[in-house]
C-alpha positions as CSV (number, residue, x, y, z in Angstrom):
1,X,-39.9,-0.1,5.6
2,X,-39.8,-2.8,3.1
3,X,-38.4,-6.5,3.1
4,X,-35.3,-6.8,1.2
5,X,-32.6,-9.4,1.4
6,X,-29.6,-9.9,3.4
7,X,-27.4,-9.1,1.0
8,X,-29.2,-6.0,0.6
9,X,-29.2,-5.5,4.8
10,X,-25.1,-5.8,4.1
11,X,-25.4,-2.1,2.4
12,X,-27.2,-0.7,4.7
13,X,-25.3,-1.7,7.7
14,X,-21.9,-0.8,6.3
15,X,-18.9,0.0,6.5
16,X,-17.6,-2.9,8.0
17,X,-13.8,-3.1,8.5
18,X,-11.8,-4.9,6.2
19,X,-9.4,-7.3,7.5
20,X,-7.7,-10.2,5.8
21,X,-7.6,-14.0,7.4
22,X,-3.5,-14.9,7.2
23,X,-2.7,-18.8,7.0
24,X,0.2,-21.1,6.1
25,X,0.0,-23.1,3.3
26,X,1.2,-26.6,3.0
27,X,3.9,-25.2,0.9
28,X,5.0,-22.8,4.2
29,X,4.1,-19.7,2.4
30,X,1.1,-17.2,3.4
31,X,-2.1,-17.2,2.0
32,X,-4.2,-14.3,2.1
33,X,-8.6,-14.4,2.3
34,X,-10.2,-11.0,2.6
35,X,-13.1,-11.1,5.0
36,X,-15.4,-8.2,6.1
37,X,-16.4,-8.9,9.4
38,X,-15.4,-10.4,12.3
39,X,-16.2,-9.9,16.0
40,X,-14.5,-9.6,19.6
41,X,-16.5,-12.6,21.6
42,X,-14.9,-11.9,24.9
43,X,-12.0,-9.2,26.4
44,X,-11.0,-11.5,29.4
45,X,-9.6,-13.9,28.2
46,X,-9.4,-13.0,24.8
47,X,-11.4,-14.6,21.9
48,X,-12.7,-13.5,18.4
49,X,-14.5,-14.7,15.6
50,X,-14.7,-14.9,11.9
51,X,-16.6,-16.5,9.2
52,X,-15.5,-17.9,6.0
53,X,-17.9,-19.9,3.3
54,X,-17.6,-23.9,3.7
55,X,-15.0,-23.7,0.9
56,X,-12.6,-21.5,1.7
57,X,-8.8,-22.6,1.4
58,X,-7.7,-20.3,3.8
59,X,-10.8,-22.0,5.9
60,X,-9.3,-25.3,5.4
61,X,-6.1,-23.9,6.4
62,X,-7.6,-22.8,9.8
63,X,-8.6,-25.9,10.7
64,X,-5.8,-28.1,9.3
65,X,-2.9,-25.5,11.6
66,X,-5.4,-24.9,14.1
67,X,-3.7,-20.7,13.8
68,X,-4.4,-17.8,11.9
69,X,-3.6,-14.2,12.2
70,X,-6.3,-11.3,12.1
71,X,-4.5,-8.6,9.8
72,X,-6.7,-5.6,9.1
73,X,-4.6,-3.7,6.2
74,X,-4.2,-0.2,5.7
75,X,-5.6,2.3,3.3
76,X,-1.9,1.4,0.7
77,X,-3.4,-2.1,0.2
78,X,-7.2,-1.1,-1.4
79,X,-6.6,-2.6,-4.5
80,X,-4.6,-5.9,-3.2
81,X,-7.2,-6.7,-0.8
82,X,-10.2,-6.8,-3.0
83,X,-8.1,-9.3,-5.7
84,X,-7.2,-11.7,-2.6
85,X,-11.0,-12.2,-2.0
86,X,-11.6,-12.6,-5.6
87,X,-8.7,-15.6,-5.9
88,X,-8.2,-18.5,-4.1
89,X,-5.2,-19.5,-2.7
90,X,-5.5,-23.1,-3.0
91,X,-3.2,-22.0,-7.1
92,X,-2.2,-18.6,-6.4
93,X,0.5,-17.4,-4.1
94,X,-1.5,-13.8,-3.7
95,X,1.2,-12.0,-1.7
96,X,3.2,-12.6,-5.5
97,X,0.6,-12.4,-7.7
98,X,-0.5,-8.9,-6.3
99,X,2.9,-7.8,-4.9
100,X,1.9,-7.5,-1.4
101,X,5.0,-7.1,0.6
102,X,4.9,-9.5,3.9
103,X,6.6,-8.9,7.2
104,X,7.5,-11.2,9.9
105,X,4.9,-11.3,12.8
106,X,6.8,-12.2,15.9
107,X,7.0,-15.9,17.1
108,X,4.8,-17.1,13.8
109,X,5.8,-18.8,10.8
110,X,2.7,-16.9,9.2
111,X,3.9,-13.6,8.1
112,X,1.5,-10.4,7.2
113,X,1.1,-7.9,4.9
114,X,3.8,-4.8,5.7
115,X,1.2,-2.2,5.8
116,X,-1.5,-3.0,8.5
117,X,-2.7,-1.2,11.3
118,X,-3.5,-4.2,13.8
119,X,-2.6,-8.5,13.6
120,X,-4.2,-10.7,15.8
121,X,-2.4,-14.0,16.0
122,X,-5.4,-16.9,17.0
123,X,-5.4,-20.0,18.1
124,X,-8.7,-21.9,16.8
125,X,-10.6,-23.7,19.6
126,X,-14.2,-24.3,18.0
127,X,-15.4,-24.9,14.3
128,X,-19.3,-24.3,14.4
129,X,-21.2,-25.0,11.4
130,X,-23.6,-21.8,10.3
131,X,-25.1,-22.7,6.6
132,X,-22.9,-22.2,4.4
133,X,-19.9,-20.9,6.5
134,X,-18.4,-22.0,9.2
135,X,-17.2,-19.0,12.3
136,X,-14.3,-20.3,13.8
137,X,-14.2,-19.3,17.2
138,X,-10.0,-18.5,18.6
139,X,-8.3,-17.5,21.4
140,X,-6.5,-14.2,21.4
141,X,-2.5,-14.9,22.0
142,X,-0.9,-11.6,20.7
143,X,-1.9,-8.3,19.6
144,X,0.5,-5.8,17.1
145,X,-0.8,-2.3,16.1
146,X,0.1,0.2,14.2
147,X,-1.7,3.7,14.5
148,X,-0.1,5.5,11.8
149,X,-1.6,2.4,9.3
150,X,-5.3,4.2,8.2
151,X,-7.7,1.2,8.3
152,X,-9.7,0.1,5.4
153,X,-13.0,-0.4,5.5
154,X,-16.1,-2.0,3.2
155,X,-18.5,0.2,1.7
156,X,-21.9,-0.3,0.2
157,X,-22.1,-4.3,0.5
158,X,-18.3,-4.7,-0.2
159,X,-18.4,-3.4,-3.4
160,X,-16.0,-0.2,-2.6
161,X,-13.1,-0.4,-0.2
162,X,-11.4,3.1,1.7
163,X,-10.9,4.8,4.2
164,X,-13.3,6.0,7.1
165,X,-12.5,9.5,6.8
């Protein structure tokens, strides 16, 4: 063994599944933020968390709505997902900018991108400060699936994006 970074841990302890943080704007649209990881925190009740960096729209978004859905996309949306964590949605409308189709997620004004295998609709209870992130801790209060959506995952550090299989 040798000591390496962690961004250099990142590659060797891929994949990690891709999943994309859903808010409303100010504006009532839907703003996109790719993120690679994110973990269940408890099954009963239901809680999750994520991390996004200290300036994050979509972050600030979180905590101004106090919501957020979980949408992990499937394999159609490789190329859309890596351009919504390269642009901020603070100027960009990234569902039209990369002509991601959104659907209606029941009893949400936050809609999600058509193809995705599972959306988990959150309700943000804690804001904990980690460096230069903060993980947002949520309760769980729905869960949509899709099976027949292939889930996309992050390769080598995040620097390709397919498939499992």
């Amino acid at each position: 063994m040798k000591k390496i970074t962690i961004g250099q841990a990142s590659k060797l302890t891929s994949p990690n599944p891709l999943t994309v943080v859903c808010t409303e704007t100010p504006e009532g649209n839907t703003n996109l933020a790719t993120v690679s990881w994110w973990t269940y925190l408890s099954f009963n009740p239901g809680i999750v968390g994520f991390a996004m960096a200290k300036t994050s729209f979509s972050g600030e978004m979180v905590r101004r709505n106090n919501e957020a859905i979980l949408a992990m996309p499937g394999k159609d949306m490789a190329a859309a997902v890596i351009s919504c964590g390269s642009t901020t949605g603070r100027d960009t409308n990234k569902s039209k900018k990369f002509n991601i189709e959104l659907k209606v997620y029941p009893d949400s004004v936050i809609k999600i991108p058509k193809h995705t295998r599972v959306a988990i609709k959150l309700r943000l209870t804690e804001t904990v400060e980690v460096g230069d992130h903060y993980f947002y801790i949520c309760s769980v209060e729905q869960v949509y699936g899709d099976e027949a959506e292939e889930a996309l995952f992050a390769w080598d550090g995040y620097s390709q994006v397919r498939p499992i299989k």
